[in-house]
N, C-alpha and C positions, 0 to 999 in steps of 0.2 A: 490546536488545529495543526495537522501535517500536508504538506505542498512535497508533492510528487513531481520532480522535475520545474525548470522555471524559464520558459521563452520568454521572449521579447515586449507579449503582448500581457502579460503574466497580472499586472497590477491593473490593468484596465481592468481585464474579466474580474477579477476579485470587487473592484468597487460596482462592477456594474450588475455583481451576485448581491451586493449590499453586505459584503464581507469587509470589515477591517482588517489588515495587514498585521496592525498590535497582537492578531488572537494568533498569529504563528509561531506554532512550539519549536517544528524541526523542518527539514526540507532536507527530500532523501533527491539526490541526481544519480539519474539509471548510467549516464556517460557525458562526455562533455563533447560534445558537438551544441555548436553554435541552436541551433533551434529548440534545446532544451536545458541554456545556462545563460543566454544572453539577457534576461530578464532579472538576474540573481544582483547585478550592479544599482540597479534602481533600487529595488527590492529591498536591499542592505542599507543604502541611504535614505529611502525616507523612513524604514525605524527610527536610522538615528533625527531625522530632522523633526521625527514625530516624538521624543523624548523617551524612548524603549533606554530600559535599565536592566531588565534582566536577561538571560544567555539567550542565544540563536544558535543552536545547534544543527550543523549542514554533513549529511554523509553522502559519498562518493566516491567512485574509483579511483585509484592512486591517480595521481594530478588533482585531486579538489585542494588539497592544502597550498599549492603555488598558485591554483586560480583566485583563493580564497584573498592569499596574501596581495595579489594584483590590485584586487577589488579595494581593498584597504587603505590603498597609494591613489586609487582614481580620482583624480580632484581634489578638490581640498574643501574639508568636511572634517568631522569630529566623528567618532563613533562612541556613545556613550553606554556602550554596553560590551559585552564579549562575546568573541566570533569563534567558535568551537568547532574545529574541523575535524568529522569521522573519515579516516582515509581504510574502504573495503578489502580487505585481502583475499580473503575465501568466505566461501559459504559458508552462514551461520545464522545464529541468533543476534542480531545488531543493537534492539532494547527489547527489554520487559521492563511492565511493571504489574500491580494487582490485577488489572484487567483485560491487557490485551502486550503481545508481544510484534516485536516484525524483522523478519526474515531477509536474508538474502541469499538469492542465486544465480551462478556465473553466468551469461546467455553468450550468444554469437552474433557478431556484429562486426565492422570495419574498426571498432573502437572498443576497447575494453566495454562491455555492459553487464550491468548487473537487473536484475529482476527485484522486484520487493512484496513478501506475501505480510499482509497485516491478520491477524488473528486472535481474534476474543477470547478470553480467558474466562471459562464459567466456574466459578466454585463450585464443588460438588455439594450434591442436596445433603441437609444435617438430618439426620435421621433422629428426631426427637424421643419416640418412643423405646430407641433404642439404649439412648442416653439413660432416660428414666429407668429402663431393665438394667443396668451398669452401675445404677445408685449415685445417678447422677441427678443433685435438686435443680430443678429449673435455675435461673439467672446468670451471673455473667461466666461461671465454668463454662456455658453453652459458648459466650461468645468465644474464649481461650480456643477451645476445640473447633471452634468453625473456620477460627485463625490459620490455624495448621500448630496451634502450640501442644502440648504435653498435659494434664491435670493431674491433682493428685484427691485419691476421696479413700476416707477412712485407711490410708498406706495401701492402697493400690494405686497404681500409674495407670490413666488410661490414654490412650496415643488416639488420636483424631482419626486415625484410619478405621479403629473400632468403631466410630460413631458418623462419616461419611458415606455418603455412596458413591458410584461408579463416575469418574472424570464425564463430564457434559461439553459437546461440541457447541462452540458458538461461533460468530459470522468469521467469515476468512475471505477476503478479498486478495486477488494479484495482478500485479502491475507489471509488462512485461519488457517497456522498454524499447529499443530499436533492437531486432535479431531474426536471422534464421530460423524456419522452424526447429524446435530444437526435442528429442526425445526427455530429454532432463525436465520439460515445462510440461508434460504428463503428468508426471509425479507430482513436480514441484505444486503442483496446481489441482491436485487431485482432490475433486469434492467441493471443490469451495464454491462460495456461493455465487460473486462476482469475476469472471474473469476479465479483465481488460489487455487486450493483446493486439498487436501492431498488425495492420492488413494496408501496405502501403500502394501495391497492385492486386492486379487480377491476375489470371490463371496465364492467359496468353503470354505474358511478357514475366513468366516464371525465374527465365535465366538471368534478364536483368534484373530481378528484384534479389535473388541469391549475390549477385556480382556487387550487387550495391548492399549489401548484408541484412534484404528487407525478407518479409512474408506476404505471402498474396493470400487474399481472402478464404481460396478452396483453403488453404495449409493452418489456416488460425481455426476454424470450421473445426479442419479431422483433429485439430489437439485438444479442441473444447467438447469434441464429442469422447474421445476416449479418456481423457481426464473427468467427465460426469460431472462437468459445473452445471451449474443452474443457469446462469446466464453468462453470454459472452457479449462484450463491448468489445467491437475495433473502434481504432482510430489512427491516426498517423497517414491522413491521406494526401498523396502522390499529388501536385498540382497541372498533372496531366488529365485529371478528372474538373467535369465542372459539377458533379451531381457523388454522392456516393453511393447512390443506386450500383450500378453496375456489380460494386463491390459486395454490396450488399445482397443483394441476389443470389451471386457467386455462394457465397456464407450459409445462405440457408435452405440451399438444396440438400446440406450436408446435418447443418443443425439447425433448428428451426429459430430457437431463444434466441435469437443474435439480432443485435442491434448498432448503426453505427454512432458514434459518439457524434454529439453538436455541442456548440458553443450554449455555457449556464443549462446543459442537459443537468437535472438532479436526480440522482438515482438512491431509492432508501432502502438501506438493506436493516431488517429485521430477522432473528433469529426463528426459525420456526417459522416464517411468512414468506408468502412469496415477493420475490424483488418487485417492487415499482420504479417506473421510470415515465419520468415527469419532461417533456418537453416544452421548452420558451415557446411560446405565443405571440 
């Protein structure tokens, strides 16, 4: 399991999703402002009071490793595991593995932030029949070649590219953090299935949401419209609102798919399906 950023409120929502804390692999932080790291202190102790043994891996912009080391010294507690701090430089690739890789990109903000794209990793389809025309016998050479390995049959070498077909796009979800609109989250964001992007005002009070290094709803809207995501979630809403209507409206004069994020909102993305989104009751 990966945790995106980690408030205050952070471990309540998790239990009251009927999620265990033990299933936490990583926890990427977009930036360190109090409202998306204040939660990280708890978070880290009751692994450890909950008997966690293996690694907690945390990435973040330069400053996660001196927050990290804080958190460490807070009280007095035992940590029986180890605390592995990713500190963000530039944009990249942050992990892969067989199935899905995640990304980072620089955004605009009062505070260093970063964005994070998550993305499926499809094998390409094994072309069977093609194998068999290459004098390839059925069994485990099929699996060597679906590996990405090399074979060899009767002193020829056949290479997996011979016997794959064309790379397949699977789900890509992005997280954008606190920031400015930004032309670079077009790109970064281009296609994918999920976008979740900050809309922390409306349109009216555009200057203070720039001053304050936020986005207003019309500006999350035109990036999700010309990136061609399928859907867009905001959230990051301004406590000057009692409703996120207003914002919400704002969004979808421009793009219709948008919707505002709520507390244990669950949204399933499937590959080739359209997104559902399940709200609390």
């Amino acid at each position: 399991m990966i945790l995106f950023d980690c408030g205050e409120a952070t471990q309540k929502q998790i239990m009251e999703a009927g999620i265990s804390p033990m299933k936490i692999d990583d926890i990427y932080i977009t930036h360190l402002h109090g409202d998306h790291i204040l939660g990280l202190p708890g978070i880290v102790q009751s692994l450890a009071f909950r008997g966690r043994t293996r690694p907690l891996h945390i990435y973040g912009p330069r400053g996660i490793n001196e927050l990290i080391d804080h958190i460490r010294h807070m009280g007095f507690y035992t940590i029986g595991y180890e605390l592995i701090t990713h500190e963000i430089e530039d944009d990249g690739i942050l992990y892969q593995q067989n199935d899905f890789r995640i990304l980072s990109r620089k955004m605009k903000h009062t505070v260093v932030d970063y964005a994070y794209k998550i993305e499926q990793l499809r094998q390409p389809k094994f072309l069977r029949q093609k194998a068999i025309e290459l004098g390839i016998p059925p069994g485990p050479l099929f699996g060597k070649l679906q590996a990405g390995k090399e074979v060899t049959v009767d002193g020829k070498i056949i290479k997996p590219e011979q016997v794959l077909g064309p790379p397949r796009e699977g789900v890509k979800v992005v997280f954008s953090g606190d920031t400015i609109p930004q032309e670079s989250m077009i790109d970064f964001a281009e296609n994918v299935d999920v976008l979740i992007h900050e809309a922390t005002f409306t349109k009216d009070i555009k200057e203070k949401a720039f001053e304050n290094g936020h986005t207003v709803a019309e500006d999350a809207a035109v990036i999700a419209k010309k990136a061609n995501v399928e859907q867009l979630i905001l959230t990051h809403l301004s406590n000057r609102y009692t409703s996120s209507k207003p914002l919400l409206d704002e969004a979808k004069t421009i793009f219709e798919n948008t919707v505002y994020a709520e507390d244990l909102m669950v949204v399933i993305i499937e590959n080739k399906k359209p997104v559902q989104i399940n709200f609390k009751k």
